[in-house]
Residue, then its C-alpha position, 0 to 999 in steps of 0.5 A: x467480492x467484486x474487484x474493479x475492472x482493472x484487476x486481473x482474473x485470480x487477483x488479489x492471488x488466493x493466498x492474501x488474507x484478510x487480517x488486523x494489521x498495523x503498516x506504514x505507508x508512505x504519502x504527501x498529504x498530513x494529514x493522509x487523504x485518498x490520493x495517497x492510497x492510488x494503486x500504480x495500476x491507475x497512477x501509471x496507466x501507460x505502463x503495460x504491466x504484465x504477469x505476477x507484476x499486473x496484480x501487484x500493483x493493482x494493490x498498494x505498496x505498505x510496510x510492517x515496520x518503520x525501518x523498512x519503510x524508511x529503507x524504502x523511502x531512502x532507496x528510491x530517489x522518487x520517495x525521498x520527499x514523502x511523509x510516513x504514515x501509520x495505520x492499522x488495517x482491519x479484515x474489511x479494509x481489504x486482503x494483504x500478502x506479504x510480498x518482495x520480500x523482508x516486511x514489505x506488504x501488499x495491500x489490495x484495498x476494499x474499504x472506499x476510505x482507506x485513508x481514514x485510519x492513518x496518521x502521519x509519524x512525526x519523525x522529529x520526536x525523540 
């Protein structure tokens, strides 16, 4: 498979997998579109990323669990304002590699429409 220029050699590492998963991630948009599945790599070109870090954000940030991406949400002041989506990843949407511990999950994207299975969580049902 050919991964975009930006990626680093050995990037995503051998270890990710392919798998069906469902994950949560967290967006702007209801309902999610394109722009909220940008890798760091590109939203924040300025930042010289180095080692382990460079392939890292080359994928995207999602969660196992609706707990842990709250606890993300709730951690990082920039992430507070932003909705949670949930989605279920398929083996051609791209690898994954459970990484930074507890259920956090990066996801180094294949598919040209990422956002199309997604859904925003309505936070408010009892």
């Amino acid at each position: 498979m050919d991964w975009p220029d930006y990626f680093p050699k050995n990037c995503p590492p051998q270890n990710a997998r392919r798998d069906n998963l469902t994950v949560y991630r967290l967006v702007d948009n209801d309902p999610p579109c394109q722009n909220d599945f940008i890798p760091n790599k590109l939203l924040y070109p300025h930042i010289n990323y180095t080692g382990e870090t460079l392939c890292l954000v080359c994928g995207i940030s999602v969660d196992k669990t609706l707990e842990g991406i709250k606890r993300t949400r709730k951690r990082f002041r920039v992430l507070r304002n932003k909705k949670i989506a949930v989605g279920t990843l398929k083996p051609n949407d791209g690898f994954i590699l459970e990484t930074g511990g507890g259920t956090h999950v990066t996801w180094w994207v294949q598919t040209k429409t990422p956002h199309i299975s997604f859904k925003v969580v309505n936070e408010d049902a009892k």
